[in-house]
Backbone as ProteinMPNN parsed JSONL, in Angstrom:
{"seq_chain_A": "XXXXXXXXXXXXXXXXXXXXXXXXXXXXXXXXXXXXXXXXXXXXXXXXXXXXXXXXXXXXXXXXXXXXXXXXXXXXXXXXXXXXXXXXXXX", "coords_chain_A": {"N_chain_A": [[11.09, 10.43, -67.943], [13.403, 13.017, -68.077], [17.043, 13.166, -68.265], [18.302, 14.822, -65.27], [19.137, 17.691, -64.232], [20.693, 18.298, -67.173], [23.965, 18.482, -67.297], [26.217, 18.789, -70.376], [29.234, 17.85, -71.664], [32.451, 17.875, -72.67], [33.17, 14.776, -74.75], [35.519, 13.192, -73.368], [39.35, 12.625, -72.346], [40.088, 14.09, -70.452], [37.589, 15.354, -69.275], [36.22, 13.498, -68.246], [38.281, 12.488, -66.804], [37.71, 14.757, -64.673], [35.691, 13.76, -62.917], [34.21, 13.021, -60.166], [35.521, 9.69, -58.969], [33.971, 6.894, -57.924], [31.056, 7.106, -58.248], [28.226, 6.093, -58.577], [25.549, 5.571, -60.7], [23.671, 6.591, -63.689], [24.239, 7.503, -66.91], [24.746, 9.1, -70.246], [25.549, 9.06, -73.612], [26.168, 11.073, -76.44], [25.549, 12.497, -79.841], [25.574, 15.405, -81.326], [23.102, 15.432, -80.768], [21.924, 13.368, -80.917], [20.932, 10.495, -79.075], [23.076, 8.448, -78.114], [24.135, 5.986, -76.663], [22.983, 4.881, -73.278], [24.001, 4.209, -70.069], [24.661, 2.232, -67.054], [26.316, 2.848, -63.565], [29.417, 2.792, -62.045], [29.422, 5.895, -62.821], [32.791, 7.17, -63.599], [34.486, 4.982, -64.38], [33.042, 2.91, -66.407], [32.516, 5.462, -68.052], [35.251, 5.991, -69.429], [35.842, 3.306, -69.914], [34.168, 2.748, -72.01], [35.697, 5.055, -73.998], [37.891, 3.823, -74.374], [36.88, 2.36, -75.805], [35.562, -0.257, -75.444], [32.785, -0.737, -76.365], [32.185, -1.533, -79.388], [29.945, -0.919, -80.875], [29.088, 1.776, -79.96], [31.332, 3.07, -79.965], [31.664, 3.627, -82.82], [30.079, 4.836, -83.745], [30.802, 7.771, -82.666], [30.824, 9.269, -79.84], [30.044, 12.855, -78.822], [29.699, 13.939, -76.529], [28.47, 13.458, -73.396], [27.026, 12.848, -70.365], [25.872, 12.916, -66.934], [24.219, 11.108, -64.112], [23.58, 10.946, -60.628], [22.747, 8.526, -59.028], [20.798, 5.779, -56.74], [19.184, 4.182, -57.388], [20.006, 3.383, -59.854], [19.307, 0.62, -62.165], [16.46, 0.911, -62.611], [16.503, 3.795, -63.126], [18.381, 3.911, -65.31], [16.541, 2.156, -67.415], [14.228, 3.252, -67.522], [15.53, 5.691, -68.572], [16.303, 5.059, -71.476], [14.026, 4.531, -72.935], [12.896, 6.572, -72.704], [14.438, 8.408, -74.562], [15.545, 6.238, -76.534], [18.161, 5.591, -77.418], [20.668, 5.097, -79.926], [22.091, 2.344, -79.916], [21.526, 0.967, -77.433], [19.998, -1.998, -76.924]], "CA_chain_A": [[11.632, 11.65, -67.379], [14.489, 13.155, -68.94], [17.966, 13.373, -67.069], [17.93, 15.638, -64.014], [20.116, 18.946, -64.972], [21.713, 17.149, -68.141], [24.907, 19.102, -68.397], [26.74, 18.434, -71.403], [30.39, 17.727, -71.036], [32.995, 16.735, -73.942], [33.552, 13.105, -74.103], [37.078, 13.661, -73.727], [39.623, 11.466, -71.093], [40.235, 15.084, -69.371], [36.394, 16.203, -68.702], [35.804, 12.306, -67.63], [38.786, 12.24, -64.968], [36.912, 15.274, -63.781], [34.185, 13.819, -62.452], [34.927, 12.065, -59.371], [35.777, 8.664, -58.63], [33.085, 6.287, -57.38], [29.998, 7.533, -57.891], [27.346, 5.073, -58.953], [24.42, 6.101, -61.407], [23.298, 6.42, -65.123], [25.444, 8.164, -68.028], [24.211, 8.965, -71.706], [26.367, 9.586, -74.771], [25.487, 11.653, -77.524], [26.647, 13.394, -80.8], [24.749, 15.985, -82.423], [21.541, 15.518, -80.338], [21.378, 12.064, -81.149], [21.362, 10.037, -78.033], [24.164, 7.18, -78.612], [24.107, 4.557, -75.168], [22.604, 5.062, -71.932], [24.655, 2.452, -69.7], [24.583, 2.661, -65.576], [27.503, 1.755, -62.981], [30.303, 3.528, -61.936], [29.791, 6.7, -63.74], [33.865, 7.292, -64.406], [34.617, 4.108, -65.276], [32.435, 2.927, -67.349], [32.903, 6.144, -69.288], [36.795, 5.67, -69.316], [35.941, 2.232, -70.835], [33.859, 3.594, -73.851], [36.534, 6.136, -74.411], [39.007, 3.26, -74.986], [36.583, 1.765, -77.05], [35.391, -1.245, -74.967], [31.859, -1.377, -77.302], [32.217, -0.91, -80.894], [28.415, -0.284, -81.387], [29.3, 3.063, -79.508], [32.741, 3.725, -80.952], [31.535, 3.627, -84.187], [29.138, 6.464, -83.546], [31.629, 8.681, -81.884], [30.356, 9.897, -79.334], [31.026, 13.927, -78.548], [29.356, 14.736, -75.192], [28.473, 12.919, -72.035], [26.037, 13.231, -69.73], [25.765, 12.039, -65.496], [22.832, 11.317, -62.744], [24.242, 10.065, -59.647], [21.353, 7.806, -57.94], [21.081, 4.699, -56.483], [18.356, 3.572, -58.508], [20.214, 2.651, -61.437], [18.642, -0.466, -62.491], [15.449, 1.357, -62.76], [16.345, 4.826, -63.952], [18.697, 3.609, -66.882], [15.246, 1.618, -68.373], [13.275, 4.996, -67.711], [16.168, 6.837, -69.647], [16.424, 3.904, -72.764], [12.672, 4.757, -72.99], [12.62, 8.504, -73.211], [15.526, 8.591, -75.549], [15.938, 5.701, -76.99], [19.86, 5.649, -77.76], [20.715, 4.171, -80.864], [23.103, 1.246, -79.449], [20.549, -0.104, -76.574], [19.091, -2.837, -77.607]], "C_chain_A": [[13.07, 11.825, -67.87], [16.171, 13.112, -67.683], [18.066, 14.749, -66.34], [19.258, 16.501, -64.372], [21.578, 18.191, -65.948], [22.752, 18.358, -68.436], [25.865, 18.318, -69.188], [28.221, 18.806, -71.376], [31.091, 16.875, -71.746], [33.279, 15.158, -73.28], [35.11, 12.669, -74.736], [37.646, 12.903, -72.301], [39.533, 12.947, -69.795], [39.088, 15.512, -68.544], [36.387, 14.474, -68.106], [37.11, 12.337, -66.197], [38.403, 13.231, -64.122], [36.409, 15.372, -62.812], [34.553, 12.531, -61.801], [34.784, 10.838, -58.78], [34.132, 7.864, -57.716], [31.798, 6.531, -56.915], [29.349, 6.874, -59.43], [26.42, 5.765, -59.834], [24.249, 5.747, -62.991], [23.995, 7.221, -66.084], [24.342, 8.139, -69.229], [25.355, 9.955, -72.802], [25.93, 9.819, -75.938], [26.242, 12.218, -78.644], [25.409, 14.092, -81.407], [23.329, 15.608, -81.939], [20.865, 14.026, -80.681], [21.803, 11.443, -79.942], [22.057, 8.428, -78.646], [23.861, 5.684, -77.73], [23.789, 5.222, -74.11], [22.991, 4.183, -70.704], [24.486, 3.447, -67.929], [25.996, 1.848, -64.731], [28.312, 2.858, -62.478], [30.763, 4.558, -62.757], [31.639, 6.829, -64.765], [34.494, 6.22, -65.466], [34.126, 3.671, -66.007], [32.488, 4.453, -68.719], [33.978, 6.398, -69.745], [36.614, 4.328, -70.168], [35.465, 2.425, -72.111], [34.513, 4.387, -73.93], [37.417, 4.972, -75.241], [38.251, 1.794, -75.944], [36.335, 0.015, -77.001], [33.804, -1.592, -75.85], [31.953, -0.791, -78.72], [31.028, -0.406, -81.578], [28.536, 1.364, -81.231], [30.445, 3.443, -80.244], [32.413, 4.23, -82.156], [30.445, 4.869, -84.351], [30.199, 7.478, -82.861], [30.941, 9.351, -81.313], [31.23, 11.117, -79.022], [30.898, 14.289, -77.199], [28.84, 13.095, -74.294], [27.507, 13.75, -71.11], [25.623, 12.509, -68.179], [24.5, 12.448, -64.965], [23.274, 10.387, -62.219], [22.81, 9.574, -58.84], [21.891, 6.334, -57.368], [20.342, 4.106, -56.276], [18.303, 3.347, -59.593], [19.623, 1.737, -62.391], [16.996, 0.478, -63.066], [15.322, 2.795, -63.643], [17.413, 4.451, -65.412], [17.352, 3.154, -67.549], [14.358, 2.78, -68.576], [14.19, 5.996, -68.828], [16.055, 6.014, -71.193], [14.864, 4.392, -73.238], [12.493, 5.751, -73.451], [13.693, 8.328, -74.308], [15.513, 8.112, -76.692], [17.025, 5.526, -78.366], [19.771, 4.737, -79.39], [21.981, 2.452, -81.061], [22.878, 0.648, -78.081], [19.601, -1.074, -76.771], [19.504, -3.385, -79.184]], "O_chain_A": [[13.818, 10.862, -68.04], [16.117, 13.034, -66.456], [17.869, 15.767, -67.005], [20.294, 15.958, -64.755], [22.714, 17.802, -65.681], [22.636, 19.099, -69.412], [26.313, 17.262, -68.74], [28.518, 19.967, -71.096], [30.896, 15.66, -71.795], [33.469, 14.635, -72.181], [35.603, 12.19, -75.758], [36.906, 12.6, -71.365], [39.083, 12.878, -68.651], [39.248, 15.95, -67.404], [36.798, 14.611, -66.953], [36.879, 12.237, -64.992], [38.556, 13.03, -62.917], [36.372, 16.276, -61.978], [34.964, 11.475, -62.283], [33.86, 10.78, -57.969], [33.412, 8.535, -56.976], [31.354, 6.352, -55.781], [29.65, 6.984, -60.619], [26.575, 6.969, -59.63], [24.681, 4.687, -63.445], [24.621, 7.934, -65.3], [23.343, 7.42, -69.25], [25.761, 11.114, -72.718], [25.326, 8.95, -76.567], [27.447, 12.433, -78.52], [24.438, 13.503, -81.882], [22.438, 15.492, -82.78], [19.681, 13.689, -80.695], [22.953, 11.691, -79.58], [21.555, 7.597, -79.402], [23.459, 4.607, -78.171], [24.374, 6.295, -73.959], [22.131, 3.369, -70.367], [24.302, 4.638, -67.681], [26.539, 0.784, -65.025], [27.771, 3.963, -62.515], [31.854, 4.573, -63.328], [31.808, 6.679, -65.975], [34.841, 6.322, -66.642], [34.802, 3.937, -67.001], [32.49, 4.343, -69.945], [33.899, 7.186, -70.687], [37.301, 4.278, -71.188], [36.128, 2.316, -73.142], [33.658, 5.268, -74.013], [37.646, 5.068, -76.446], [38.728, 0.786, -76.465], [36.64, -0.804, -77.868], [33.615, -2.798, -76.011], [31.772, 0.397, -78.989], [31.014, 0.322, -82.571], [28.183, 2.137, -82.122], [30.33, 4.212, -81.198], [32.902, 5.299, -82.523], [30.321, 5.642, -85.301], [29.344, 8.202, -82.352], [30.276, 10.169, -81.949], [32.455, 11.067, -78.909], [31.812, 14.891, -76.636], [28.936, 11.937, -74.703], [27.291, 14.962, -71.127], [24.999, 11.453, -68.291], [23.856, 13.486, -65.122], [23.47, 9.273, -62.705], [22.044, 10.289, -58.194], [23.023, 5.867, -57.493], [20.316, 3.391, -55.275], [17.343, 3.145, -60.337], [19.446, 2.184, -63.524], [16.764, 0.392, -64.272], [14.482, 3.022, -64.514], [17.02, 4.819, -66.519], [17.005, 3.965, -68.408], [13.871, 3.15, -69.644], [13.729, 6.787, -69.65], [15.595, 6.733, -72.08], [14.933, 4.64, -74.442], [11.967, 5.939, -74.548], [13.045, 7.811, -75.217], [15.484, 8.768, -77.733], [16.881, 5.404, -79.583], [18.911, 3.936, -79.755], [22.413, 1.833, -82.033], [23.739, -0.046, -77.542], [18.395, -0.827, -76.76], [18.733, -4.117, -79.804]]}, "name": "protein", "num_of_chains": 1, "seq": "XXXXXXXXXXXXXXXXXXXXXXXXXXXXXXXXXXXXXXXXXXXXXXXXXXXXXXXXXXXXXXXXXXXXXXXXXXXXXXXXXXXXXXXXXXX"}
């Protein structure tokens, strides 16, 4: 199942401090319709850490957009998203 109203949202530090503080779920980073990483956790942070370039698998793809689903069935819906997608820096 794909992500639940995927809006698309530069992957920029300004659109990420946005999007507010402590809210748990799944993320996916993309460029050009290519899905990049699908990682779960503390949506902001975690996407605040790939900004500053905490995995180089991702860096190195630059990601342009960003993508949230706040649940709290992470564990389960990241493997459902890695699946449908499959990112090119999971696995």
């Amino acid at each position: 199942m794909p992500f639940i109203e995927p809006t698309l949202r530069p992957f920029c530090k300004s659109d990420i401090l946005g999007f507010n503080p402590g809210q748990i779920g799944v993320y996916g980073l993309l460029r050009d319709k290519q899905w990049i990483f699908i990682g779960k956790g503390d949506i902001r942070i975690r996407l605040l850490a790939h900004l500053n370039g905490d995995n180089e698998d991702v860096s190195r793809e630059q990601p342009s957009h960003w993508v949230a689903e706040i649940t709290d069935d992470y564990l389960k819906r990241e493997l459902e998203l890695i699946k449908e997608y499959q990112p090119l820096c999971n696995g």
